[in-house]
Structures are given as structure tokens and as C-alpha cells.
C-alpha positions in Angstrom: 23.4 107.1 94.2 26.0 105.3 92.3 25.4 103.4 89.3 26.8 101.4 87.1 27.1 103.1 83.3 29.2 101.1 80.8 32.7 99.3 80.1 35.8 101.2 78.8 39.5 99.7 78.0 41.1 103.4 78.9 39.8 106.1 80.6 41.5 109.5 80.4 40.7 111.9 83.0 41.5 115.1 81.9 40.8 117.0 78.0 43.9 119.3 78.4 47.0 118.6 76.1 47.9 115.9 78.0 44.3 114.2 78.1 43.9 114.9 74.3 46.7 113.1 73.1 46.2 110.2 75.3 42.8 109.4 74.6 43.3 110.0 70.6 46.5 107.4 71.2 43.9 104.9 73.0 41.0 105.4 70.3 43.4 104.9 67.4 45.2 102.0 68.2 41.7 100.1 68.3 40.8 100.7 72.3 37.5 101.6 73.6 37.9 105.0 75.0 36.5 107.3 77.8 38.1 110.9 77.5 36.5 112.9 81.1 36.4 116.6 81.5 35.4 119.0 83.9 34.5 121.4 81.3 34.0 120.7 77.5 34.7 124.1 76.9 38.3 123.8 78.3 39.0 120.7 75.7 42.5 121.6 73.9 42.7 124.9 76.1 45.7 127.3 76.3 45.2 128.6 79.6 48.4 130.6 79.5 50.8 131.7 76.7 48.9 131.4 72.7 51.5 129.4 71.3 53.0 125.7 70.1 56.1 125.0 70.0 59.8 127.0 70.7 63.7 126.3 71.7 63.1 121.9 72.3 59.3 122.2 72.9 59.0 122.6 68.9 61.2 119.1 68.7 58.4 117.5 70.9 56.0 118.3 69.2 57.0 117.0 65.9 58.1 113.9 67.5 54.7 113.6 69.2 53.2 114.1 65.2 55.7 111.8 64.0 54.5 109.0 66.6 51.1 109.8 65.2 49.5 112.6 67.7 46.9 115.4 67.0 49.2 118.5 68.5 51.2 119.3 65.0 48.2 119.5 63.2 46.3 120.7 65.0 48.4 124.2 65.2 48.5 123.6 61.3 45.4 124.3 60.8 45.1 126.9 63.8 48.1 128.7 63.5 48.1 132.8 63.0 52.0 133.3 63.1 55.1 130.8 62.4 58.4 131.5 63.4 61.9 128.9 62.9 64.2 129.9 65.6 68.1 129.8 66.7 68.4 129.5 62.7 72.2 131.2 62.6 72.6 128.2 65.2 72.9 124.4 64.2 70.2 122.6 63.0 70.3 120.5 66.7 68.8 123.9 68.1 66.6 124.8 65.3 63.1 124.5 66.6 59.7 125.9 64.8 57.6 128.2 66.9 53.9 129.3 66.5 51.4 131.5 67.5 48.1 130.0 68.0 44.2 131.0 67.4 43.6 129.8 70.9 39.9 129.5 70.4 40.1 128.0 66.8 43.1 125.4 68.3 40.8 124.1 71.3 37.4 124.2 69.1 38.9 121.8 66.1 40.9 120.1 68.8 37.8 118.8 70.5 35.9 118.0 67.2 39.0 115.7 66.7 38.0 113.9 69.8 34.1 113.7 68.8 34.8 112.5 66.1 36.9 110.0 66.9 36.0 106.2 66.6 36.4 104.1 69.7 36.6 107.8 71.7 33.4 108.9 74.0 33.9 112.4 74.8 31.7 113.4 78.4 31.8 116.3 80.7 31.8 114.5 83.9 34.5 114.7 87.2 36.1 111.9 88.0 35.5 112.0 92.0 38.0 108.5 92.7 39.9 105.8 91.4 38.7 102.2 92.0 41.0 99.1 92.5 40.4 95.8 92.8 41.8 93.1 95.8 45.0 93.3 93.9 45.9 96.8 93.9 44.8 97.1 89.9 43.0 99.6 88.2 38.8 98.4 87.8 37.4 101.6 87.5 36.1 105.0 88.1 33.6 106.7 90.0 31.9 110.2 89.0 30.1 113.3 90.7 27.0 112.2 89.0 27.3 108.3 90.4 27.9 106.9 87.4 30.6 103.8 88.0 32.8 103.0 84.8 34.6 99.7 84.7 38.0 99.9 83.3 41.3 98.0 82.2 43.4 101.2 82.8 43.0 104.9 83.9 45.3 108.5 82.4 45.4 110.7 84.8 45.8 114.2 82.9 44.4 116.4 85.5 46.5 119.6 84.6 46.3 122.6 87.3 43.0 121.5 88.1 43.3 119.6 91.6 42.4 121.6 94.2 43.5 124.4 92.1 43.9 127.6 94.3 43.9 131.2 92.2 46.5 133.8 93.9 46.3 137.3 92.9 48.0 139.2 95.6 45.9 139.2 99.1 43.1 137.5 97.5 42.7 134.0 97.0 39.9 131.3 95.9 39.3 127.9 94.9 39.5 127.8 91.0 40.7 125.9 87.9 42.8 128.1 85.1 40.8 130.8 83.4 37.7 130.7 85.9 36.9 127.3 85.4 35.9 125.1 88.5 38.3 123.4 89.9 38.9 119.6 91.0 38.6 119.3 94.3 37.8 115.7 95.7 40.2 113.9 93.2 43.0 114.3 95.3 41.9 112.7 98.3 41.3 109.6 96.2 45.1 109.6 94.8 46.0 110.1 98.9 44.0 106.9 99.7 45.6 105.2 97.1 49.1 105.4 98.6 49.9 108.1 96.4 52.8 111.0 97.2 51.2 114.7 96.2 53.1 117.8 96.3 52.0 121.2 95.3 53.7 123.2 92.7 52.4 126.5 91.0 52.5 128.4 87.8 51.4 131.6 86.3 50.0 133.6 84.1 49.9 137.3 83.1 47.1 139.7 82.3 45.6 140.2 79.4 45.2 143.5 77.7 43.2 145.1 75.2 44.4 145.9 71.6 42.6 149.5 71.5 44.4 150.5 74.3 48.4 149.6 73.0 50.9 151.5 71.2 52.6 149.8 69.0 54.5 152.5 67.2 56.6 152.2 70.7 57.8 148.4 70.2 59.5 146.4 67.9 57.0 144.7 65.4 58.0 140.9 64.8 56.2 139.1 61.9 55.8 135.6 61.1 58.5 133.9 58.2 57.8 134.2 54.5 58.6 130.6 54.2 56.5 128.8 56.8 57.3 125.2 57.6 54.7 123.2 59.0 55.2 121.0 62.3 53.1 117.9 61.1 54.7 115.5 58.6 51.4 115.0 57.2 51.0 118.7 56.5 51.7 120.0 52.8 53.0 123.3 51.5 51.2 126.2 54.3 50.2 129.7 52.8 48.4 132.3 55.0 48.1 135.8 56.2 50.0 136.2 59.6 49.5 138.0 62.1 52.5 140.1 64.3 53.5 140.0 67.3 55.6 142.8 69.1 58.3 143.6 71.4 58.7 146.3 73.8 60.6 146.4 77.3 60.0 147.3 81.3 61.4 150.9 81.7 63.2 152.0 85.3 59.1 152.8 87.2 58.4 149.5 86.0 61.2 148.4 88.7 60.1 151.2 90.9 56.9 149.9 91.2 57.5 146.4 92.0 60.4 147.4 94.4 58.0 149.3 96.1 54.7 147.3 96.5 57.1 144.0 96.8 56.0 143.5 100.3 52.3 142.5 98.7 53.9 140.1 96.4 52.6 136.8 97.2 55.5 135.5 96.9 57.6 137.2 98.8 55.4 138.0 101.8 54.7 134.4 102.5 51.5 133.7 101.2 52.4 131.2 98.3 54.4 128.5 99.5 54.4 125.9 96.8 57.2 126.0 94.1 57.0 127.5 90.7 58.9 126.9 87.6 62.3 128.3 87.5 62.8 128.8 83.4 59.1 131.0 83.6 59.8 133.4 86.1 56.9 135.8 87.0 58.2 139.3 86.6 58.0 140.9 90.3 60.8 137.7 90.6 62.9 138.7 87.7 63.0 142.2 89.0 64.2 140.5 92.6 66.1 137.8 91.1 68.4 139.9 89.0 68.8 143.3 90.3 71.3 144.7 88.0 69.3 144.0 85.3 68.0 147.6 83.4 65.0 146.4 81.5 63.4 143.4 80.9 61.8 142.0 77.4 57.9 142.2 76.7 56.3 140.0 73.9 52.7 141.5 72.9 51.0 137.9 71.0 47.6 138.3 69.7 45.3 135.8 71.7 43.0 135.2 68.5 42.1 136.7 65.1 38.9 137.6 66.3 39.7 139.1 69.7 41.1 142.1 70.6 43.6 140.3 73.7 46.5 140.2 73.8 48.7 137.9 76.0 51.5 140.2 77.4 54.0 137.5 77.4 57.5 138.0 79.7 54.8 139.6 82.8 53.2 136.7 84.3 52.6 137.9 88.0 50.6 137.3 91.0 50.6 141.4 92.4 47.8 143.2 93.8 45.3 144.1 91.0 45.9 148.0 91.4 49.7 146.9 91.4 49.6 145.0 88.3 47.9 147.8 86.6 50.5 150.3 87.7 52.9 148.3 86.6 51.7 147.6 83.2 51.2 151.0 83.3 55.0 151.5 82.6 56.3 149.4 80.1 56.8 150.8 76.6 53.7 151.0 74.6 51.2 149.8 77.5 51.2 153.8 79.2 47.0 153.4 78.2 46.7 150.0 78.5 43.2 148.1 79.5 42.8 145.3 81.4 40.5 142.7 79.7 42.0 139.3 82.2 43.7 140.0 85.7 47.3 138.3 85.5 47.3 135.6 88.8 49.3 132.1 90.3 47.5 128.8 90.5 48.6 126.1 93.0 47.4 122.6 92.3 48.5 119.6 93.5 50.7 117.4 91.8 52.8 113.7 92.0 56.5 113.2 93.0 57.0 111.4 89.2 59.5 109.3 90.7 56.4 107.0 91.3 56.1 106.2 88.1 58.0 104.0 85.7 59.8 104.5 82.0 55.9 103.9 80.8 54.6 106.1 82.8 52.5 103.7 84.3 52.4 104.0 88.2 55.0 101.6 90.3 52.5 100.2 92.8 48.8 100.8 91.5 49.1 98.4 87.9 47.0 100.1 85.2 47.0 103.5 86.8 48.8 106.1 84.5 50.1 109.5 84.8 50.7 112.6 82.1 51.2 115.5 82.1 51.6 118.8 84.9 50.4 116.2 87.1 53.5 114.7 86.8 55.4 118.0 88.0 55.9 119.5 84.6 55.3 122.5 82.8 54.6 123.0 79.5 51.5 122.2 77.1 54.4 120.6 74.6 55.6 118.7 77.8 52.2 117.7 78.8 51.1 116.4 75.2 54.3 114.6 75.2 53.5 112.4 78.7 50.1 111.9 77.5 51.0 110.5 73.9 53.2 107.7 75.7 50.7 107.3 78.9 47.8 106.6 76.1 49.8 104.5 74.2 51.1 102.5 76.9 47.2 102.3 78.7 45.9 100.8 75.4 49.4 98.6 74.9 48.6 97.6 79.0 44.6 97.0 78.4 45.4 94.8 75.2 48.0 92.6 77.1 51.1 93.7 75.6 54.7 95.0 76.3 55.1 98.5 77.1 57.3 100.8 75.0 59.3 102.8 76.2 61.1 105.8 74.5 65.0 106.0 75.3 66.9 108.9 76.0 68.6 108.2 72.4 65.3 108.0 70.4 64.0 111.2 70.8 63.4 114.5 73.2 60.3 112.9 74.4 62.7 110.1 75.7 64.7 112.4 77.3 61.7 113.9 79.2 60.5 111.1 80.4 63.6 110.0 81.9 64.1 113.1 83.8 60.8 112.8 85.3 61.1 109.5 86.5 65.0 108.9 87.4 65.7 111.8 88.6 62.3 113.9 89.8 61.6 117.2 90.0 61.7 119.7 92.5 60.2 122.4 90.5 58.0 122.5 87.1 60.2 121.1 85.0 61.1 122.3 81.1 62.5 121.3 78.4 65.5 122.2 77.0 68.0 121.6 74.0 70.5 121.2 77.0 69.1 118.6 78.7 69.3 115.9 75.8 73.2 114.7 75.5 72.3 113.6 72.0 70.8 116.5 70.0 72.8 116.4 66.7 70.6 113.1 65.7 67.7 113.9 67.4 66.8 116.9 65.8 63.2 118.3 64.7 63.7 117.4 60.9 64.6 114.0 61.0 62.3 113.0 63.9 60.1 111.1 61.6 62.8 108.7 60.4 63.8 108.2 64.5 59.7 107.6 65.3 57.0 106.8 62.8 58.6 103.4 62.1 57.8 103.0 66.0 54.9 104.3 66.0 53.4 102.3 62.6 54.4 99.0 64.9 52.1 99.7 67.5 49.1 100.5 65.2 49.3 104.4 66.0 50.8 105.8 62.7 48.2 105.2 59.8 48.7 103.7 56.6 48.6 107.2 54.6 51.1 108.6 57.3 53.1 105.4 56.5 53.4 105.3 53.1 54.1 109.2 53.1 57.2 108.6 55.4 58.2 105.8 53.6 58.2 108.1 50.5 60.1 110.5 52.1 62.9 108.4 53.4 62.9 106.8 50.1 63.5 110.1 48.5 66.3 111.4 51.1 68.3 108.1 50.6 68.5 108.1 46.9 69.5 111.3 47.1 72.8 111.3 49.4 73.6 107.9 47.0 73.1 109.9 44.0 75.2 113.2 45.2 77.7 110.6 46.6 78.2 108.9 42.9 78.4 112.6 41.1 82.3 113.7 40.7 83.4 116.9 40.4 86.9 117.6 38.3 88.6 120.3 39.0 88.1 122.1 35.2 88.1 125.9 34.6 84.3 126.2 35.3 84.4 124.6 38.1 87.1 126.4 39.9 86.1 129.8 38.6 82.6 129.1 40.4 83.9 128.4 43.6 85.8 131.4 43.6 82.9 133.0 42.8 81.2 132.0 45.9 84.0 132.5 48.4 84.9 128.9 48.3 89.0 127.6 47.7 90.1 126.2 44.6 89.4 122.5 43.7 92.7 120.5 43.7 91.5 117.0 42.8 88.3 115.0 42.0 85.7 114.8 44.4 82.6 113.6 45.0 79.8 116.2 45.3 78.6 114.8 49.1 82.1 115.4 49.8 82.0 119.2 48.4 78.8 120.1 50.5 81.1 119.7 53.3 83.3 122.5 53.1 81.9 125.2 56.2 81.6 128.1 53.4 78.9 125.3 50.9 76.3 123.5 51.4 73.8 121.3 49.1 71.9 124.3 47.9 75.0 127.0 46.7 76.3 123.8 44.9 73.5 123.7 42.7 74.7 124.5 39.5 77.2 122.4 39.7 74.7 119.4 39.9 73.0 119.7 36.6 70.6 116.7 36.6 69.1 117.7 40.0 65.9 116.2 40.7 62.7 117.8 42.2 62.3 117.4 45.5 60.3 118.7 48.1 62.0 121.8 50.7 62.1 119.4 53.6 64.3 116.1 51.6 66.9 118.9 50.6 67.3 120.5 53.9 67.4 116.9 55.5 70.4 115.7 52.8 71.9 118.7 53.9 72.5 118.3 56.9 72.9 114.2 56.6 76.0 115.6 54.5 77.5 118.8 56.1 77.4 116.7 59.4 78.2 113.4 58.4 81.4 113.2 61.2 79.8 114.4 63.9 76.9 112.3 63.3 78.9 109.1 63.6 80.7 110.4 66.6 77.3 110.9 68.4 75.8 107.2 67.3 78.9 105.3 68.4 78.4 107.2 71.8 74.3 105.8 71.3 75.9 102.2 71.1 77.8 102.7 73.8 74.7 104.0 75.8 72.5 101.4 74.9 74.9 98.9 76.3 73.7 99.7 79.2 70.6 101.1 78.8 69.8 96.9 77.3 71.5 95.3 80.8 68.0 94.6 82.3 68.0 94.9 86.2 65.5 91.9 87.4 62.2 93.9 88.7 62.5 91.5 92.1 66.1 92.7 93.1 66.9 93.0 96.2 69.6 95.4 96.7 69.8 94.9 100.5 71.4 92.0 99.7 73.9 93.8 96.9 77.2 93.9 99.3 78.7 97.1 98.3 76.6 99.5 97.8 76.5 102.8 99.8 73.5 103.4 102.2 72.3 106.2 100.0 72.7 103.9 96.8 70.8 101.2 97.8 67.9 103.9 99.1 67.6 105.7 96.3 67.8 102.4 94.3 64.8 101.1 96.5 63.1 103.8 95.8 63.1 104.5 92.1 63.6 100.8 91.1 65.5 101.5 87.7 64.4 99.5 84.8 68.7 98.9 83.5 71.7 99.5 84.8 71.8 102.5 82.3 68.7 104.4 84.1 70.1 103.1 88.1 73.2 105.4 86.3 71.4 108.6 85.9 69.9 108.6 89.5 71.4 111.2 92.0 73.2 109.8 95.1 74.2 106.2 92.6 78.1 106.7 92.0 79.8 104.6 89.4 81.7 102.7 92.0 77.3 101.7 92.7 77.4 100.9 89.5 80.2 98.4 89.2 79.1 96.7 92.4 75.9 96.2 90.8 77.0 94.6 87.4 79.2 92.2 89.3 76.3 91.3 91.3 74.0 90.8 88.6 76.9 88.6 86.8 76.9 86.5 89.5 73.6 86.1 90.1 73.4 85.1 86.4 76.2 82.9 86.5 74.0 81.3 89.5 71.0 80.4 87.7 73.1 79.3 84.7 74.7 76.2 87.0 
């Protein structure tokens, strides 16, 4: 019998990455907040690979701390191995990568959450979404009957509607990791006028540590110098623990060539689409034929468990396959099963339904984050659910959205793919995707955010005043290395020699020095004698503010220029029918994704710059019109 319980400004539906970040957001910028799980065991879980971070995830993540989110410190404190990779690359690429204590991460994660004020944690499943006459968000209704009213609603539901567990010809209704599944939910979204799709991911099996080799594989430990991901983070000292690397041999193929006709996915069985930069290893094998071996990654699970996540051989095989096949890769000739390896399907949104705030088109209040929205990715779905909480309590308190440009950050640059140009597939980030990466790099993404998110009531005041310190201490520093000449004396020239560097022909400033390829701010130290103290992180960030000073002017005039149009406002009542000029498939996909500015209607497949034009004359005119 339905009921009602109580009165809520947000409600979250879902305690995955994506639900956590949201409903912290909500909490801390002063809403009253419902977070809803299936399963309070599954708050913060890592249902597939044990770590945070890697090649553009690790810039999300430290753009979601630097907004004010719980992800980078929570692997701070979690954390069993860190990693900073592509460092003999730029520091755009750079990106920090660590192994998780899975357990530890998802148990402090979810005493974050009860301890949270404004935030009511509660194991309940969200059976539908209620709206009003108007086609708003009023509330939602739960297994147990309990009714909650409600300004706006997260949706962060994860893999978990009707999630469908694939391991070769055997198949059930399940959530990840044998937890239930969601099943009722979706039918609610369908009634709502909602577009679902089904997508899939993977996982692979996990093995135990008694029965590996490791003298047979490459052992990879964790960097002597570890640098945290949260801002708020200080100096981080601790015993790591290794990971290893060891590779398929030829029976590995043999076996999956031969027993490829029981692959799910290739006999027909899964038909929904999985994500393209995770292949499972049976597709790899298929995929590229000419390739001799493929790399393994052993990562420990937990310090106090024996699994280990055998990362690179996600799959979806027969049982007695997978075994077999594990059964042939370097190292793994013994190795025990602890977990089966398997594919989930779940059903998931065409994101194109959403706008820039994530905030659905036509149901107002209703918000999306996350793999619901057709991504992949626990760095992807903490991302989404940062911005979808902040806009839900922005949205409940009667305020303007914000919205994170493809310029401000990778988080930006997400969110724009989602929504203007969909997904056909699990999408992922990559360094690739975002056309300004020399200023949006992982270092600096405090100075590019926290003023941001301090204006919205997200950062806190101690976050503040410690970015404030360190921005402080950055820009008195390139001024002070700017004033400091260097003369060309004997010293001075003998010490460049010294260090591979060419002789010093005239006076010149010390910022100027750091930009020869061969230096940088930190060989140069003896020539800077009054150095001051500063922490690791100011030094690396003057660095770079000075080795790349061109470059970084080239890329912000070509920011202007981009948020010329990204600022040319298209009116949210257009009607493009009426824009003579524009190509059939234009004005359809136009209809249909309604962008915000002429900068995002840019970015959509099938709008052509000759679109474009038409529609900036048109939108001239019209404001000519209204003018008169």
C-alpha cells in the first residue's frame, strides 16, 4: 500500500560513482537529500577493474576534486598502488593512476554519505518516477510503498536496469557482482516518453593469489614519489602493493579460435553493444588476428584478499572455456577461479535527451548520470553525477544551471559528447577527444575549477583558502623568476655547458632560460640562489606555465575564438522549420538535439558550416526584428 514518507529537494537514485558524487554535490550545497540504493553494500562499488584514475580518466577525477567531489579523496585514503603515466609525454597527457582497496574505497565511501548533513542514506528501489500535470518532476515511488515528494530526481542507476548476466549459454536476471538487479524502473522511464537502448559491458574473472606465478611476469610497482589526486590531500607515504604483467601465449588463441562458436558474442546470443576501447579478449583475439600475444595486468583486488583482477581478459566464454583459457597465459598455468568472468546488459538512455546540464529535455527536474547515460567508466560516471547533483540542487533552489564548456575542463568535454553528438557505444574518455588539452591539464585543474565551484557553495572555505594559497604562491613565483637576470659571466656559462645546455650570449631573464628544450625550472636551480620553499606541486605547475608559455597563448586565443560562439545563444523557442536554408537533415537533427549556441548546433553530425551560416543570419535578423 503506498504511503506517503517525507519531503526531499533531490533525490538520487543510485549509490554507484555516479549516485555518490551527486548526492554529496546536493547535501553540500545546503539541499535536503535522499541518496536510494538497491543494496548498501554496493555503495562506492568497483564492480569491475580495482582502480581510479589513468590516460584522461585521472584528469576527471581531479577536476571532479577540484569542483569539490568525494572521488580524489576518497582513493587517497584507499589507495594500495600510485602510478603517473605517459610521463616521457607532455604534461597534456600526464595522468595519475591508482590501484584501489576496493573494499576499503566503497566502505569509507559510504561513511562519507552517512555522515553527511542534509544527506539520508536508505536501501530502498525506486520502482517509478512521478510527475505532476505539467510534465515536472514531484516525486518518487518505492517497492516498499513509501511515496517521496521531490523538487528534482538523479538518475544514477549504473548496469543495474534490467541487468541480464551473460556467461556463455547461460544467462539470468542480475545486477554486477550478484547483486539484484532493477527491474521495474525501466518501464517507468518508458512511460515517461523516455528513449532506452541497451548497451553491455564486461568483466573478467577473478583469480586466486596462491594459485599464480609470478616469477613468470613482469612485476610493476607503484612510484617512489606518489602524488596525490585531491588538492586537499598533503604529502602521501605508504607501503604499495605491485601489480604484474604477463601475456596470452599462441593456446591462448587456440583456445578461443576453437570454442569461438560458444562465444556469446559471436553466436548471436548478445545483441546489445559493448564498449569499443574495453574489448573483451575472445574479441581482441577476432578483432586483430595478426596479433601474437596480447598484454595481461595481474591487480590485487584488496590488501586483505587474495583476488586478483586479471585485467586485459574480461570475457563472456563458457565457464570450462574461460578456465582453459586462463589456463594458458604466462604465470596463470595453476590458476584458481575465485569469480567467473561474465557480460551484463542493462538498459540505458540515448543522452541526446538530455541538455548541457544534464537535466532531461522534456521531463523538467528529471536528471541523468552516469552509464545510464551510455558511458563507461566509474571516472566518467562520477563525472556526470558531480554536475547532474549540482545542477538538481542549483534547479530545486531556483537558480541558473551551470554548465561546464568544452574549454573549462575534460568533464566539459564529456558532457558535450554525450549530449551533441550521442553515443552509439559505451563511450570513453580520452586525451584525444578534448581539442584543448595543453590548458586543461590534470595539474592546473584547480585554478580552471575551484573558483567555479566556491561560487555555487560546493568548494568549502578550507578548500578555498588552500587554492587561493596555492595560486598565490604559483603567481609570485613566475613574477619573481621573470624579474631574475642572468649575465652571461664565466660561472654561468661554464654551468650550462655542464648540463648539455649552449652558451649564454646576452642577458636574460631566468623564465626565459627555463625555456630552452634541454632546461627546465628545476636543472636551473643553482643558478637561482634565493629560491624559495615551495611545495612539489607550485614548482611543477611554474614549470610548465614557463617551458610552455607559446603554446599556451596559441591554444587560449583559439578558446576566445571558440567561445564566440559557444556565447551566441540560440532562443530555446526556435523554430528551424521556418530557418530558409537549412538542409533537411540540418534542421532534423537540429530539432532534435535543440543546441543551447551556435557553438554546440556546430559540433552536431549532419549540421555543415554552410547550416551554420544560414543560421547566424537568421538569428541576426530575427534580432534586428525585435530591435525595431
Amino acid at each position: 500500500m503506498e504511503y506517503f514518507s517525507e519531503k526531499y529537494d533531490v533525490i538520487v537514485v543510485g549509490a554507484g560513482h555516479a549516485g555518490c558524487e551527486a548526492g554529496l554535490a546536493a547535501a553540500r550545497m545546503g539541499c535536503k537529500t535522499l541518496v536510494c540504493t538497491m543494496n548498501l553494500d554496493s555503495v562506492g562499488f568497483m564492480p569491475c577493474n580495482p582502480n581510479v584514475g589513468g590516460t584522461a580518466k585521472g584528469h576527471l577525477v581531479r577536476e571532479i576534486d577540484a569542483l569539490g567531489g568525494e572521488m580524489g579523496v576518497n582513493i587517497d585514503h584507499t589507495f594500495i598502488q600510485s602510478r603517473m603515466l605517459n610521463t616521457s609525454k607532455g604534461p597534456a597527457v600526464h595522468s595519475l593512476r591508482a590501484q584501489a582497496d576496493k573494499k576499503n574505497y566503497s566502505v569509507r565511501m559510504k561513511k562519507v554519505l552517512e555522515k553527511e548533513s542534509n544527506l539520508d542514506l536508505r536501501q530502498i528501489e525506486v520502482l517509478s518516477i512521478r510527475t505532476d500535470d505539467n510534465g515536472k518532476v514531484c516525486g518518487v515511488l518505492t517497492k516498499n510503498g513509501a511515496y517521496f515528494e521531490t523538487k528534482t530526481v538523479v538518475l544514477a542507476t549504473g548496469t543495474y536496469l534490467k541487468g541480464k548476466v551473460i556467461i556463455g549459454d547461460v544467462s539470468y536476471s542480475s545486477g554486477p557482482n550478484g547483486f539484484m538487479p532493477a527491474n521495474d524502473l525501466s518501464q517507468s522511464l518508458l512511460d515517461l516518453g523516455i528513449e532506452l537502448r541497451r548497451f553491455k559491458t564486461g568483466t573478467p574473472a577473478r583469480v586466486n593469489k596462491r594459485s599464480v606465478d609470478f616469477s613468470k611476469m613482469i612485476e610493476q610497482p607503484g612510484d617512489k614519489k606518489i602524488v596525490p589526486f585531491s588538492f586537499m590531500s598533503a604529502n602521501l607515504d605508504r607501503e604499495q602493493v605491485s601489480c604484474y604483467l604477463t601475456y596470452t601465449t599462441e593456446n591462448t588463441l587456440k583456445v578461443i579460435r576453437d570454442n569461438i562458436d560458444r562465444s556469446p558474442l559471436y553466436n548471436g546470443s548478445i545483441k546489445s553493444v559493448g564498449p569499443r576501447y574495453c574489448p573483451s579478449i575472445e574479441d581482441k583475439v577476432m578483432r586483430f588476428p595478426d596479433k601474437e600475444k596480447h598484454q595481461i595486468f595481474i591487480e590485487p583486488e584488496g590488501e586483505n584478499t587474495d583476488e586478483l583482477y586479471v585485467d586485459g581478459a574480461s570475457t563472456s566464454m563458457p565457464e570450462d572455456v574461460q578456465i582453459a583459457m586462463y589456463r594458458t597465459i604466462a604465470g596463470l598455468e595453476n590458476v584458481e577461479f575465485l569469480r567467473t568472468g561474465y557480460a551484463i546488459e542493462y538498459d540505458c538512455i540515448n543522452p541526446i535527451q538530455l541538455k548541457l546540464s544534464l537535466e532531461f529535455k522534456k521531463i523538467e527536474g528529471l536528471f541523468g548520470a552516469g552509464q545510464l547515460n551510455g558511458s563507461s567508466g566509474y571516472e566518467e560516471a562520477a563525472s556526470q553525477g558531480i554536475i547532474a547533483g549540482i545542477n538538481a540542487a542549483l534547479k530545486s533552489q531556483g537558480k541558473t544551471p551551470l554548465i561546464l564548456k568544452r574549454s573549462d575542463g575534460y568533464i566539459g568535454v564529456l558532457i558535450d559528447d554525450l549530449v551533441t553528438k550521442g553515443t552509439e557505444e559505451p563511450y570513453r574518455m580520452m586525451t584525444s577527444r578534448a581539442e584543448y588539452r595543453l590548458i586543461l591539464r590534470q595539474d592546473n585543474a584547480d585554478l580552471r575549477l575551484t573558483e567555479i565551484g566556491h561560487k555555487i557553495g560546493l568548494v568549502s572555505e578550507e578548500r578555498y583558502e588552500k587554492y587561493l594559497k596555492r595560486k598565490n604562491d604559483i603567481e609570485k613565483e613566475v613574477k619573481r623568476i621573470k624579474d631574475i637576470q642572468i649575465t652571461p659571466k664565466k660561472e654561468v656559462v661554464e654551468f650550462l655547458n655542464s648540463i648539455g645546455s649552449s652558451e649564454l650570449k646576452k642577458t636574460t631573464s631566468l623564465y626565459e632560460l627555463i625555456k630552452r628544450p634541454e632546461l627546465d625550472y628545476f636543472k636551473l636551480e643553482p643558478l637561482d640562489v634565493h629560491r624559495p620553499e615551495l611545495g612539489e606541486d607550485v614548482q611543477e605547475e611554474v614549470n610548465i606555465i614557463s617551458k610552455y608559455e607559446g603554446y599556451i597563448e596559441k591554444q587560449l586565443e583559439q578558446v576566445n575564438q571558440f567561445k564566440k560562439f559557444e556565447n551566441k545563444i540560440i532562443p530555446e523557442d526556435i523554430d528551424y522549420d521556418k530557418v530558409k536554408g537549412l538542409r533537411i537533415e540540418a534542421t532534423q537533427k537540429l530539432k532534435k538535439i535543440r543546441p543551447m549556441s551556435i557553438g554546440q548546433a556546430s559540433r552536431i553530425s549532419g549540421v555543415s558550416p554552410a547550416d551554420i551560416s544560414v543560421l547566424l543570419i537568421y538569428m541576426e535578423k530575427k534580432h534586428r526584428e525585435k530591435d525595431l
